[in-house]
TORFILUM-112570 format. One line per field, with one value per residue: z, y, x negated of N, C-alpha, C, O in turn; residue number from 1. Coordinates in Angstrom, 1 decimal. Layout:
N
n_Z: Z ...;
n_Y: Y ...;
n_X: X ...;
ca_Z: Z ...;
ca_Y: Y ...;
ca_X: X ...;
c_Z: Z ...;
c_Y: Y ...;
c_X: X ...;
o_Z: Z ...;
o_Y: Y ...;
o_X: X ...;
mimar: NUM ...;
***
This chain:
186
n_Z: 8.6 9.1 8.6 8.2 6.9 5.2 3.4 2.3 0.5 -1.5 -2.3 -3.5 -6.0 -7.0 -7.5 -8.4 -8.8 -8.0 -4.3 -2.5 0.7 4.0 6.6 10.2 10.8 9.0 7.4 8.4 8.3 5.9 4.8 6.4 5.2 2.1 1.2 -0.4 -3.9 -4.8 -2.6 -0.9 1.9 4.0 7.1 8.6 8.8 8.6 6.9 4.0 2.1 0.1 -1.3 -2.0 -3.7 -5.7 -6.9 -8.4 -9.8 -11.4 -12.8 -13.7 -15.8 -17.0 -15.6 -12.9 -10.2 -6.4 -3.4 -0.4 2.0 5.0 7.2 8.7 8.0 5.5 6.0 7.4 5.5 3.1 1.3 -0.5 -2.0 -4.0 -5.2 -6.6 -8.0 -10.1 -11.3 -12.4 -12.4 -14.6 -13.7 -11.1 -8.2 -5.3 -1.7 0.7 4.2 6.5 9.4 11.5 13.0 14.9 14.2 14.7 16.4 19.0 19.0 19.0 17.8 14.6 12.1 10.3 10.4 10.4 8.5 5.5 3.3 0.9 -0.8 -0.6 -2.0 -4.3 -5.3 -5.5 -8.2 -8.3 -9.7 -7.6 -4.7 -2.4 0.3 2.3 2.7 2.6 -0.4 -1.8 -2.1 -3.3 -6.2 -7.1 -6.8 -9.3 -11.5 -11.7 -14.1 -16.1 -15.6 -16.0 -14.0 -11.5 -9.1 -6.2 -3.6 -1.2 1.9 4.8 7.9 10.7 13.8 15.1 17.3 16.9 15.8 13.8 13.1 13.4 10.2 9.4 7.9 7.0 6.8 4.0 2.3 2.1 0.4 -1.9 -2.9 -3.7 -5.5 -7.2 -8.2 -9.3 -12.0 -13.9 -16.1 -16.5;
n_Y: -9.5 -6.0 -3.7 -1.4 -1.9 -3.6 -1.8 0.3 -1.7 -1.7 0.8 1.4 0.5 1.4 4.3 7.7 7.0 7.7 7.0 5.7 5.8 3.8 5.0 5.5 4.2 2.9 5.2 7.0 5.3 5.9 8.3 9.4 7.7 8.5 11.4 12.6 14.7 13.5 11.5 10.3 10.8 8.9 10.1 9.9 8.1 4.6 2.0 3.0 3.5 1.8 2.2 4.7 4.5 2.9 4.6 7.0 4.9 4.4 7.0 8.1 6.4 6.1 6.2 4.5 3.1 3.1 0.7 1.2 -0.7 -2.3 -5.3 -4.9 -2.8 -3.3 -5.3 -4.3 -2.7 -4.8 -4.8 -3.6 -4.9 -6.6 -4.9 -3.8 -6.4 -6.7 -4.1 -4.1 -2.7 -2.3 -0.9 -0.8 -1.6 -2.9 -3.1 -5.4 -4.6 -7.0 -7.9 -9.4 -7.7 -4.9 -2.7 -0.1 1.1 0.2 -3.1 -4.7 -8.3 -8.9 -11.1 -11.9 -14.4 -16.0 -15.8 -16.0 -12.9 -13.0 -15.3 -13.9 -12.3 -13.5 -15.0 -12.5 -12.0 -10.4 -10.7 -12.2 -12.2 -13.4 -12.2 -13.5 -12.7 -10.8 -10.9 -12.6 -10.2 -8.8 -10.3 -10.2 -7.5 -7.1 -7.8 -6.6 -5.2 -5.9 -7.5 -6.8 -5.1 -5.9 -6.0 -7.7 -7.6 -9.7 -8.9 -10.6 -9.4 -8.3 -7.1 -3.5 -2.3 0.2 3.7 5.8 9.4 11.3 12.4 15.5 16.9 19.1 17.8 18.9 20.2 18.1 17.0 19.0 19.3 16.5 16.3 18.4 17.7 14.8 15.9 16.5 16.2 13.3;
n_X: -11.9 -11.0 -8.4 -9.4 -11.7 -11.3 -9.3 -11.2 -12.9 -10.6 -10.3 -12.7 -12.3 -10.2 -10.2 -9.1 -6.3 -3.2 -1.9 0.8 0.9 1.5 3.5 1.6 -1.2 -2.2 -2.1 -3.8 -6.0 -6.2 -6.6 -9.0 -10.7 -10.5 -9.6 -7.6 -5.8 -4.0 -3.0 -0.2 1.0 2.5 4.1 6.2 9.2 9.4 8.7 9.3 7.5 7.3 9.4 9.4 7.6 7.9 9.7 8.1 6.6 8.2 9.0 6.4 5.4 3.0 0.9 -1.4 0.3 -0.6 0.6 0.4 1.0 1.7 2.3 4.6 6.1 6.7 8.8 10.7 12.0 13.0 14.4 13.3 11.7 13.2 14.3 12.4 11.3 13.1 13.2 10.7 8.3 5.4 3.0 3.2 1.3 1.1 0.2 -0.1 -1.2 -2.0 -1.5 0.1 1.2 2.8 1.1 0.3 2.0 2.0 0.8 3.2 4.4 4.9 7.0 5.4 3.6 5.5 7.5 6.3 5.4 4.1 5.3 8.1 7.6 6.9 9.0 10.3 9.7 6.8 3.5 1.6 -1.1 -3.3 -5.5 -8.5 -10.8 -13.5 -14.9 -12.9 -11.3 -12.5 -12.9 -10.1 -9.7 -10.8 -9.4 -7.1 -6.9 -5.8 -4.0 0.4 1.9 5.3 2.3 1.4 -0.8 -1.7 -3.2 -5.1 -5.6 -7.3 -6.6 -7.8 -9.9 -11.1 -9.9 -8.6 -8.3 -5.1 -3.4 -4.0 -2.4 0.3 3.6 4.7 2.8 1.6 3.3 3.8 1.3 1.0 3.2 2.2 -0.7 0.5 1.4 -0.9 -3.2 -5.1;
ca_Z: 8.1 9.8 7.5 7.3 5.9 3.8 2.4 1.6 -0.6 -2.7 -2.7 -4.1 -7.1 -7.5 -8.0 -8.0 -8.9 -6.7 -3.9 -1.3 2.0 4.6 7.8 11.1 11.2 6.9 6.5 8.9 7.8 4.0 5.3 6.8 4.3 1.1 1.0 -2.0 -3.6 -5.2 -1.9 -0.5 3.4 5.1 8.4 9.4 7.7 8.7 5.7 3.4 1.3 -1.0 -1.8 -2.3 -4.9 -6.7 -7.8 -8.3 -10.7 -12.9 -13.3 -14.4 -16.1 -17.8 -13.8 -11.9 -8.6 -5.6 -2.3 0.9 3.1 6.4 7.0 9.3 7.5 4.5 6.5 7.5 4.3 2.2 -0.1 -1.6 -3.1 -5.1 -6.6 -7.6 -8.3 -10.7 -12.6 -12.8 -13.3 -15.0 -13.6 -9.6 -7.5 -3.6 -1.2 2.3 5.0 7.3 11.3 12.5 14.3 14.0 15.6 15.0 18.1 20.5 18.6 19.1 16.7 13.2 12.0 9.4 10.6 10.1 6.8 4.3 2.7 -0.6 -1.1 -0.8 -3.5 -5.8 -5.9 -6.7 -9.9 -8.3 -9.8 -6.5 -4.6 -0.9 0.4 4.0 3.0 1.1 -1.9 -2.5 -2.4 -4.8 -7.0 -7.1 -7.9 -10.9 -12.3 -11.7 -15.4 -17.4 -15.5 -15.9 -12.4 -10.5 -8.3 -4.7 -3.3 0.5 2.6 5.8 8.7 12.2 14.8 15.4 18.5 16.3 15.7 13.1 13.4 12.5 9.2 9.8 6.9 7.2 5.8 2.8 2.2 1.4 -1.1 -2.8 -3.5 -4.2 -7.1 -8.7 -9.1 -10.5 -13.1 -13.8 -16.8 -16.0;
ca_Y: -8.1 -5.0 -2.8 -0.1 -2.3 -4.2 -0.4 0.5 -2.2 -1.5 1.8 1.3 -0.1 2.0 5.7 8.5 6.9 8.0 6.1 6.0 5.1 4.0 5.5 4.9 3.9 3.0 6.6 7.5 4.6 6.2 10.0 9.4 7.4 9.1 12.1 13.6 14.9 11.9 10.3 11.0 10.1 8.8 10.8 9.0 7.0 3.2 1.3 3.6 3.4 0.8 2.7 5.7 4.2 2.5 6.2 7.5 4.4 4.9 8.5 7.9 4.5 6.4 5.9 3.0 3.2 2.2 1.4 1.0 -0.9 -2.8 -6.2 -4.2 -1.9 -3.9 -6.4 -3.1 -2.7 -6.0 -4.5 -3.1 -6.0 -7.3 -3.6 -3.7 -7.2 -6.5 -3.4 -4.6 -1.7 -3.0 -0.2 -1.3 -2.3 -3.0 -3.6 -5.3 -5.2 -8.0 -8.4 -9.7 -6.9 -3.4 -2.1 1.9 1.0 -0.8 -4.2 -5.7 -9.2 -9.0 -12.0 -12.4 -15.3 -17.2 -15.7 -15.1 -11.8 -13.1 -16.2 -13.4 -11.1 -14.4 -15.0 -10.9 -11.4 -9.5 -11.3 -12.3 -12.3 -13.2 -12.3 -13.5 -12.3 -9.3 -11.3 -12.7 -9.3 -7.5 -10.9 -10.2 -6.1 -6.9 -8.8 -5.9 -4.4 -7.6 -8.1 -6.1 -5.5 -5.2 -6.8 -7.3 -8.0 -9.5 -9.0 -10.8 -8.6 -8.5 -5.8 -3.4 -1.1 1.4 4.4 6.9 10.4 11.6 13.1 16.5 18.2 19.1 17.2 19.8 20.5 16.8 16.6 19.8 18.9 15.0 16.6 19.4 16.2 13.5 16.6 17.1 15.1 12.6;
ca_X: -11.8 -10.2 -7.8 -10.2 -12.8 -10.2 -8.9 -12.4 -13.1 -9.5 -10.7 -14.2 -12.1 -9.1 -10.6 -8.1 -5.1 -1.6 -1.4 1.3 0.3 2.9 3.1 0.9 -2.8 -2.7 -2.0 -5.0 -7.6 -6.8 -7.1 -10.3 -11.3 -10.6 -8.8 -7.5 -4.8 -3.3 -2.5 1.0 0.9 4.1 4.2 7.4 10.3 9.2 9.4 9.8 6.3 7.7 10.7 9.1 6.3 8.9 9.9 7.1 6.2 9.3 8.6 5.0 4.9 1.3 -0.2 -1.1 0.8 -0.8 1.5 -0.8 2.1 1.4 3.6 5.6 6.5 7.8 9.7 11.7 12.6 12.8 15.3 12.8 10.8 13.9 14.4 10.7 11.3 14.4 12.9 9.6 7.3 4.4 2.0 2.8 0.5 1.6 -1.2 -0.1 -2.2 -1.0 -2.4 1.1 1.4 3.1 -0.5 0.5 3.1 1.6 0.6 3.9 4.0 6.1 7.3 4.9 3.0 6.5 7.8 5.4 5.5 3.6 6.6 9.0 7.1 6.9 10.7 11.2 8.9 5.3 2.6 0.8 -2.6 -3.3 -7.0 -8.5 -12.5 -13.9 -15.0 -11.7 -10.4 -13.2 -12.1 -8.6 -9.1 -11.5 -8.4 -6.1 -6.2 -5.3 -2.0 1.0 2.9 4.5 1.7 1.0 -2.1 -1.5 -4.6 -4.7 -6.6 -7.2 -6.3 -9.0 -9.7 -11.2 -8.5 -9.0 -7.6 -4.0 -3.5 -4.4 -1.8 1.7 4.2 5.2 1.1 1.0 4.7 3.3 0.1 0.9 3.4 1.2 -1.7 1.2 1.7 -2.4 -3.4 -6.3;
c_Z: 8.9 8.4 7.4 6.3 4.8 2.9 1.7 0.6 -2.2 -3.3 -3.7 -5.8 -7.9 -8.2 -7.8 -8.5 -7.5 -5.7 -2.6 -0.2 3.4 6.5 9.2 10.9 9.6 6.8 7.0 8.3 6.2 4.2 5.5 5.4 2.9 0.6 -0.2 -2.8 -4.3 -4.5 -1.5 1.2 3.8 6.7 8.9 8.3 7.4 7.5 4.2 1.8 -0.1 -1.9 -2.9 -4.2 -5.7 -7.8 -8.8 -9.7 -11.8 -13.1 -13.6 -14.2 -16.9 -16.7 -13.6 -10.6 -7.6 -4.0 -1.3 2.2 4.3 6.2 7.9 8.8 6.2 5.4 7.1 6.4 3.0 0.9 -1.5 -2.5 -4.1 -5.8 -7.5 -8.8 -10.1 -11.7 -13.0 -13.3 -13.2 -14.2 -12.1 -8.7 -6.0 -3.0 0.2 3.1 6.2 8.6 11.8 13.2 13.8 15.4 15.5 16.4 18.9 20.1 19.1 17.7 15.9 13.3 10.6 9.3 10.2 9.0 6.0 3.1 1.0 -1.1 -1.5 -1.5 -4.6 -6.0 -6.5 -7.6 -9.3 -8.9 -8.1 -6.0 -2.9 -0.8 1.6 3.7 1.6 -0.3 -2.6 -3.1 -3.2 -6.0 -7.8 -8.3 -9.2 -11.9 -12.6 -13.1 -16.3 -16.7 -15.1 -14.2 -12.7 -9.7 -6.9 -4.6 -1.4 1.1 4.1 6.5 9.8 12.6 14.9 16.7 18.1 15.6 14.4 13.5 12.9 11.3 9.8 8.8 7.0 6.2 4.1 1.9 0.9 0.1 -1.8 -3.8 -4.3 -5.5 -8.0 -9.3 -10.0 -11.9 -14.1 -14.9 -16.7 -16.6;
c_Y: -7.3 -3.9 -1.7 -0.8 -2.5 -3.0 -0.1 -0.3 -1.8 -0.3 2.0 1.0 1.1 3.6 6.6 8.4 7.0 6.7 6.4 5.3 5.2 4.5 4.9 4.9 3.9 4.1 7.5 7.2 5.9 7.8 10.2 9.0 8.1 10.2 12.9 13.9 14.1 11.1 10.9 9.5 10.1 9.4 9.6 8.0 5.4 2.8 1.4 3.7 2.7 1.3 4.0 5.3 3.5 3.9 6.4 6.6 4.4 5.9 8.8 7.0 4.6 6.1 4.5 3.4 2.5 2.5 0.9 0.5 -1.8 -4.2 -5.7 -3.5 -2.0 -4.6 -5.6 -2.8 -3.9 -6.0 -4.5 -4.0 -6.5 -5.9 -3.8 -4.9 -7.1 -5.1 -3.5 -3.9 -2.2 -2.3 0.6 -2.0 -2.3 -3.9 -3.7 -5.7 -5.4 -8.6 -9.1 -9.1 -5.5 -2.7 -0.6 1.7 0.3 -2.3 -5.1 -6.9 -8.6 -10.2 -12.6 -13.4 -16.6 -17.0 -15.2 -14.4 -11.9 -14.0 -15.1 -12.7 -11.9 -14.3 -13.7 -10.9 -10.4 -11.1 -11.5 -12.6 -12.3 -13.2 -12.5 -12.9 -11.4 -10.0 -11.9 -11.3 -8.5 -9.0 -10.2 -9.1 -6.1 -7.2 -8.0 -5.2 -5.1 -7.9 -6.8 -6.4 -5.8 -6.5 -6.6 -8.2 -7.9 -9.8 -8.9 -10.3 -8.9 -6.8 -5.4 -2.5 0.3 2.5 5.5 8.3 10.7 12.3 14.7 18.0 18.5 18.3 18.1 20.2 18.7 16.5 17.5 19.5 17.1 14.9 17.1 18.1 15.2 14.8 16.9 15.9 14.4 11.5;
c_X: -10.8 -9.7 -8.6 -11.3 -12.0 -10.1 -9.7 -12.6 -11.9 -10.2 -11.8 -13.9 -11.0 -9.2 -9.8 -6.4 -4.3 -2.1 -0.6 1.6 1.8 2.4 2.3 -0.8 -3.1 -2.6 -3.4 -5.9 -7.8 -6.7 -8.3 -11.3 -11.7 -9.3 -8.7 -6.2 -3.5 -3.1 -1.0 1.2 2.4 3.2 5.0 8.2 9.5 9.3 9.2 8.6 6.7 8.8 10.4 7.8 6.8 9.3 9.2 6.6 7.2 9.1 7.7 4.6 3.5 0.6 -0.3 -0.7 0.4 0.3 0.8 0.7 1.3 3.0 4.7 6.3 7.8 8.6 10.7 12.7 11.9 13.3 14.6 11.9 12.0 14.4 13.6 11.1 12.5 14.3 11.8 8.0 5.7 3.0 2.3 2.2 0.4 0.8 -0.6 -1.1 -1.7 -2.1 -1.5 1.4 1.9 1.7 -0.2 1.8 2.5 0.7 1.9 4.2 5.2 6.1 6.5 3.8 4.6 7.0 6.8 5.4 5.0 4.9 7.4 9.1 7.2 8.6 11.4 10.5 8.0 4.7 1.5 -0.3 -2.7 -5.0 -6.8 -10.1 -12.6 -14.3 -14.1 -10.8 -11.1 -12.7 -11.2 -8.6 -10.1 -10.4 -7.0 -5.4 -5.8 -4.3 -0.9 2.1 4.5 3.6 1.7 -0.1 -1.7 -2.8 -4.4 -6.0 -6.3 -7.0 -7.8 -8.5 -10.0 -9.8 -9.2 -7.9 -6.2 -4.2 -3.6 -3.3 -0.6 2.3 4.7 3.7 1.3 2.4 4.0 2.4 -0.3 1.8 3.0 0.1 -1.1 1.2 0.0 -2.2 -5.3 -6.5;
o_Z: 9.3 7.6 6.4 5.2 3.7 1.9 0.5 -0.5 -3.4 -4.5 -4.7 -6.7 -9.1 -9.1 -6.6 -8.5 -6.3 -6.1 -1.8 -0.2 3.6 7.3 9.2 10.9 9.1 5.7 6.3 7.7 5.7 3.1 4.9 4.9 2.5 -0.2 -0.7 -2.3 -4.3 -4.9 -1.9 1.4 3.8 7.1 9.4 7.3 6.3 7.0 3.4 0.7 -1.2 -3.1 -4.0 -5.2 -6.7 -9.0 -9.9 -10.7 -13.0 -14.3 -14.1 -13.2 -17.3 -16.8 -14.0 -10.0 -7.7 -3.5 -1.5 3.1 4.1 5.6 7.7 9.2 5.9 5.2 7.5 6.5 2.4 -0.1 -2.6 -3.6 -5.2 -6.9 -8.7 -10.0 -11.2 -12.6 -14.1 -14.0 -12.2 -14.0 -11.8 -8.6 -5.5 -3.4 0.9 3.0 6.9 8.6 12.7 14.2 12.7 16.6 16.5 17.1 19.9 21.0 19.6 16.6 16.4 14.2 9.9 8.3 9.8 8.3 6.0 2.0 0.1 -1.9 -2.7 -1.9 -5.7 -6.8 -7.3 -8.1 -9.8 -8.7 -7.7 -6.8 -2.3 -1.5 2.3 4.8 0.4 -1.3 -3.8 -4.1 -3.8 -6.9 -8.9 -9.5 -10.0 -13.1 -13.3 -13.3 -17.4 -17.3 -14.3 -13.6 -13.9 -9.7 -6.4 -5.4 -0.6 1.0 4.7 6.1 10.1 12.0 14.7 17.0 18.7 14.9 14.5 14.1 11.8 11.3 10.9 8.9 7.5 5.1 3.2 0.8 -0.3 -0.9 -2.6 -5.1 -5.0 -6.4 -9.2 -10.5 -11.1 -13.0 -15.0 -14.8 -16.8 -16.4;
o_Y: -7.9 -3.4 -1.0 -0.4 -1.9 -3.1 0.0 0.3 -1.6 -0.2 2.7 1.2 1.4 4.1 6.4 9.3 6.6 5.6 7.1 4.5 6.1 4.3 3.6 6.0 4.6 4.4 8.3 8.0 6.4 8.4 11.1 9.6 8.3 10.0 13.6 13.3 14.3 9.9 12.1 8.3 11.0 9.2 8.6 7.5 5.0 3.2 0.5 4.0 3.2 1.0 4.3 5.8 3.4 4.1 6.0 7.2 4.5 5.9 9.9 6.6 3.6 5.7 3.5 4.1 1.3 3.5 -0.3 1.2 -1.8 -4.1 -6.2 -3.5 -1.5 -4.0 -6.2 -2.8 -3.9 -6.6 -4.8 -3.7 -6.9 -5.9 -3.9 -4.7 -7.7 -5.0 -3.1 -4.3 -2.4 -3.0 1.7 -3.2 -1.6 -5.1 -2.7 -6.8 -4.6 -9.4 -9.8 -9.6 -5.0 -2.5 0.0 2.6 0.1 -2.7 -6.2 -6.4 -8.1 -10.8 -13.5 -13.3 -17.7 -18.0 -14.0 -14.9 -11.1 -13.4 -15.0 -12.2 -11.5 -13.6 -13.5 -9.8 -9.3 -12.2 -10.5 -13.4 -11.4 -13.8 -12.1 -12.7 -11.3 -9.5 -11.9 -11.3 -7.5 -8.4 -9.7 -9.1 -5.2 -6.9 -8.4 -4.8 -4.7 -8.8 -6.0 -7.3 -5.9 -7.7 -5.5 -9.1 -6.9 -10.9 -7.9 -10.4 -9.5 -5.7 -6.2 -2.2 1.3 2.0 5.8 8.2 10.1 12.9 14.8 19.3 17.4 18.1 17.3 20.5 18.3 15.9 16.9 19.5 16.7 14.0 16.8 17.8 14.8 14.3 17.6 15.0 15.1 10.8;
o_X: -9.7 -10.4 -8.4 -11.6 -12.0 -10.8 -9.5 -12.6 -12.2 -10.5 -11.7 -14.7 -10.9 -8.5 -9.4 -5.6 -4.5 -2.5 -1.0 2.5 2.6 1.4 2.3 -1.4 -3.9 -3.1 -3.9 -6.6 -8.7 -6.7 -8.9 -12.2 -12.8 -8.3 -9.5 -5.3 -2.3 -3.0 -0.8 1.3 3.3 2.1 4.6 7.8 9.1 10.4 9.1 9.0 6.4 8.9 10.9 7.6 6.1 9.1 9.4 6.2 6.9 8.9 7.7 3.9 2.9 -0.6 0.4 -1.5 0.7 0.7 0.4 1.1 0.0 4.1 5.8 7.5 8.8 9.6 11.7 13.9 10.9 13.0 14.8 11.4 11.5 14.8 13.7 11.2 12.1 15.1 11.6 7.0 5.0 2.1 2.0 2.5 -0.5 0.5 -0.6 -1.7 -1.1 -3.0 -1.9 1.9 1.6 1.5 -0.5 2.1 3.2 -0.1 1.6 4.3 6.2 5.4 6.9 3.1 4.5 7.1 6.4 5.4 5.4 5.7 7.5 10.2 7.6 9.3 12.4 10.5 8.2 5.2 0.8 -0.8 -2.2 -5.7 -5.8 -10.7 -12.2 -13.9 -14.2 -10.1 -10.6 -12.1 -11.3 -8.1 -10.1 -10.6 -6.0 -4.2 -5.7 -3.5 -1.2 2.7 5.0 4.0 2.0 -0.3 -1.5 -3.4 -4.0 -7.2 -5.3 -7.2 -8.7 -7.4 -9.6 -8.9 -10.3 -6.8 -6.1 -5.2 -3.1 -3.3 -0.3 1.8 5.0 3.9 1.2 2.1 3.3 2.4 -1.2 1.6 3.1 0.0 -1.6 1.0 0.2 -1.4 -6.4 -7.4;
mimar: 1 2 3 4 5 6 7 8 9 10 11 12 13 14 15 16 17 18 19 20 21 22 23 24 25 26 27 28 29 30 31 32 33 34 35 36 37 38 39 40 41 42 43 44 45 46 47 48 49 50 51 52 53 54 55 56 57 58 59 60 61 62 63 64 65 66 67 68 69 70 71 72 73 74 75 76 77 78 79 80 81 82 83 84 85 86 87 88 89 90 91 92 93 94 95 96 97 98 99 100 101 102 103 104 105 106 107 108 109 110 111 112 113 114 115 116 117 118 119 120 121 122 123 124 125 126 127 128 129 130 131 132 133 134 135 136 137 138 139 140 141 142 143 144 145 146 147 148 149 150 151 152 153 154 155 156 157 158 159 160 161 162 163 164 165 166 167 168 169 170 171 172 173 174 175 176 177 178 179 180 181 182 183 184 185 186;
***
């Protein structure tokens, strides 16, 4: 499976709940994919996806939060799994999609073939879920409303050659419009 397919399937399941997508190629696949205005695209700030959707899930514990990270991206910021881990918000749901590679740079390897990113989600308290094939991972999200988070769901993918477009909105376009929707009752 290649992270666009992988995303698609989440998607197929998740509908218009928030989700915030971390910078690079995850913010493209889910631009292309399904734009709307309950995503909030990282442009920049490596990392930062996890941090930010932690917020976002304490400030509306009525949502399901989804965080669209890449294993690069977390392993930038690790902190952030023992915050999550340590306040616990039942209505998180962190989705890595793991090639070994930071592929929005070049495909240089992460180290996530040697530490594994789900181990390190079990010891902060996520409920956890690893997929390598699409029916493991339509499995998983049927199972998603009978457990309280936070969860992760690590879905292991391959590099693709296929590129999708840059996001196309300014960064202030996408904060505006990704706060007037958290305020919208749905």
């Amino acid at each position: 499976m290649i992270r666009k397919e992988a995303m698609q399937v989440v998607l197929d399941e998740i509908k218009n709940e928030p989700i915030i997508s971390a910078n690079g190629y995850i913010s493209r696949d889910l631009f292309e994919l399904k734009e709307k205005n309950t995503n909030f695209y990282m442009i920049g700030s490596m990392g930062l996806a996890s941090s930010i959707g932690l917020g976002v899930a304490i400030k509306k514990p009525q949502k399901r939060i989804f965080i669209f990270d890449g294993d690069g991206n977390i392993l930038m910021n690790l902190g952030s799994l023992t915050t999550i881990g340590t306040l616990k918000p039942k209505n998180l749901v962190h989705v890595i999609f793991d090639n070994n590679s930071h592929e929005s740079t070049g495909g240089q390897p992460t180290n996530s073939n040697k530490i594994q990113i789900s181990e390190l989600a079990k010891i902060s308290n996520y409920h956890v879920f690893v997929a390598t094939k699409k029916f493991q991972l339509k499995n998983i999200l049927k199972q998603l409303k009978k457990i309280p988070g936070p969860i992760m769901i690590v879905i292991k993918i391959k590099n693709s050659q296929k590129r999708s477009h840059r996001v196309s909105l300014d960064p202030p376009i996408i904060k505006n419009r990704f706060m007037k929707a958290l305020l919208e009752k749905n």
